[in-house]
N, C-alpha and C positions, 0 to 999 in steps of 0.2 A: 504494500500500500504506500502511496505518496500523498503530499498532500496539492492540490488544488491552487495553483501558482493566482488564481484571480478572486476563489472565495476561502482558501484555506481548511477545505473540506478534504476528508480523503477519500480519496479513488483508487482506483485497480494502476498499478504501476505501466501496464499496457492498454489505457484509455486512451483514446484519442480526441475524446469532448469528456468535458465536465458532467452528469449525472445530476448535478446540484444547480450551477448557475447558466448551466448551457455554452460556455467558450469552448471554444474549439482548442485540442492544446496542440496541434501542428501547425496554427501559420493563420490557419482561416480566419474569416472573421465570421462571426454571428450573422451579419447581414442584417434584415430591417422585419428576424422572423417576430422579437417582440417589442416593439419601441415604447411602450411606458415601462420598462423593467429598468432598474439602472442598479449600479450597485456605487452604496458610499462609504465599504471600506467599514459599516458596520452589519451590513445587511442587504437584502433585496426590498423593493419595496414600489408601488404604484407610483409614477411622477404623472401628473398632469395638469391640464391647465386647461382652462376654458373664459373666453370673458367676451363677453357681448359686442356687439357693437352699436345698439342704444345704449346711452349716457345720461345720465340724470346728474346735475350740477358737476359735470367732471369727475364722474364715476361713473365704471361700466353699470347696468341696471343688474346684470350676471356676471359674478366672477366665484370660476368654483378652481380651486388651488388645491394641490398635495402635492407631497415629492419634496426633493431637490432641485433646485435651480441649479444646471448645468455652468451658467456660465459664473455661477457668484460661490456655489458650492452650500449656500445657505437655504436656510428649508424655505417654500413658499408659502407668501402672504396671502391668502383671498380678501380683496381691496374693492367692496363694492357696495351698491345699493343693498342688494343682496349678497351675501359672502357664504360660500360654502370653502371648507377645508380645515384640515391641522390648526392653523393657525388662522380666525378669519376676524376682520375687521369690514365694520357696515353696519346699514343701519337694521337690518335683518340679519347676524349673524350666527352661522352653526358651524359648530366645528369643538375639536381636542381644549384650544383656548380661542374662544370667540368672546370681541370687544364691539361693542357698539348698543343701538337703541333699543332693539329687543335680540337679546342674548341667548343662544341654546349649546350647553357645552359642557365638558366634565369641569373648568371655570369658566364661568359667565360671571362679566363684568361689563353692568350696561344701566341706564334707563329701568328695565323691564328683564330680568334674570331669570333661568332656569336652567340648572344642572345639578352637578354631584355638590362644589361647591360653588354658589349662587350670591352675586355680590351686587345689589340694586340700589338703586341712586332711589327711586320711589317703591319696588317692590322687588321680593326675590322670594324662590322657591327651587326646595333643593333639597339636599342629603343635611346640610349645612349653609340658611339660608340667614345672610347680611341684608337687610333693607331699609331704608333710609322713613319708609312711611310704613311700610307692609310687608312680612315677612312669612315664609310659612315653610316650616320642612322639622327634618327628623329632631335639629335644635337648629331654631328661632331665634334671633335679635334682631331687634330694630328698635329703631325711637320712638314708635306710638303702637303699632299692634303686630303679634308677633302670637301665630299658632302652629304648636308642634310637639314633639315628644318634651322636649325642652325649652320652656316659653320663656326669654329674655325682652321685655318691655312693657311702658306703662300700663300697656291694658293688654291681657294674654289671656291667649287659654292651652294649657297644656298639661302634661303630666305634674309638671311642678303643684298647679293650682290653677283657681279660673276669678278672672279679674270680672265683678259683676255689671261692672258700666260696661264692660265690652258688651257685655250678654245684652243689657239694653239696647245698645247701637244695634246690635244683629237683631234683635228682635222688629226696631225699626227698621232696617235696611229691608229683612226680606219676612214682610207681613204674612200671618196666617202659620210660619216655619216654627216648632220647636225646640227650643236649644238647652 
């Protein structure tokens, strides 16, 4: 056995391609059989890129990102009205870390928050949700209403305990419901 001179995998001493990353080990090249594969020296992994060409104030309306960017070696940004990818920024964004006005992400950090950890400027919801107005997840803070397993704010409801003026507000907000 050798090892795999392009993914450090090993192979049969008399392979002529890789089994693992597909290189050829006499000369050839791959050719164009997989073109979003790439490899960055930690791994294999999807590169792509997609971005509209409507714009809404100097952003594509569609930009969906993942991978490496070939030519910077740095991961890609999804930069758009709507953002899809690893890393997405917009004012709709999903993604690993998505930033912008409503957030979907294992962290969301936005306006309007939802993932694992959940970081909202007016609300957030999550595993572990931060909200500036409204917060809601497995444990809860925010600065006025926060429900969850773990309720951190002036008026909660959660395992901790249950704050009774909330229960008022709820009772008004949604008539005939009992809480």
């Amino acid at each position: 056995m050798k090892a795999c001179p392009y993914c450090a995998e090993q192979i049969q001493d008399d392979a002529i391609k890789c089994r693992y990353c597909g290189e050829w080990l006499d000369g050839r090249s791959r050719g164009n059989v997989a073109p979003n594969v790439f490899y960055s020296g930690q791994g294999y992994g999807l590169n792509y890129e997609y971005k509209s060409e409507a714009e809404l104030f100097g952003w594509p309306l569609i930009h969906v990102a993942q991978g490496i960017n070939p030519e910077t070696g740095m991961p890609r940004i999804a930069k758009g009205v709507i953002a899809i990818g690893n890393i997405a920024v917009g004012g709709l964004a999903i993604g690993g870390l998505a930033v912008g006005g409503i957030t979907l992400g294992g962290l969301g950090l936005g306006l309007f928050s939802f993932g694992g950890l959940a970081v909202g400027i007016l609300a957030a919801a999550g595993g572990l949700a931060l909200g500036g107005v409204f917060a809601i997840g497995g444990a809860a803070i925010s600065l006025a209403y926060a429900i969850g397993g773990l309720a951190l704010a002036p008026h909660f409801i959660g395992g901790n305990g249950i704050d009774p003026e909330f229960l008022r507000l709820l009772e008004k907000w949604f008539p005939g419901m009992e809480f």
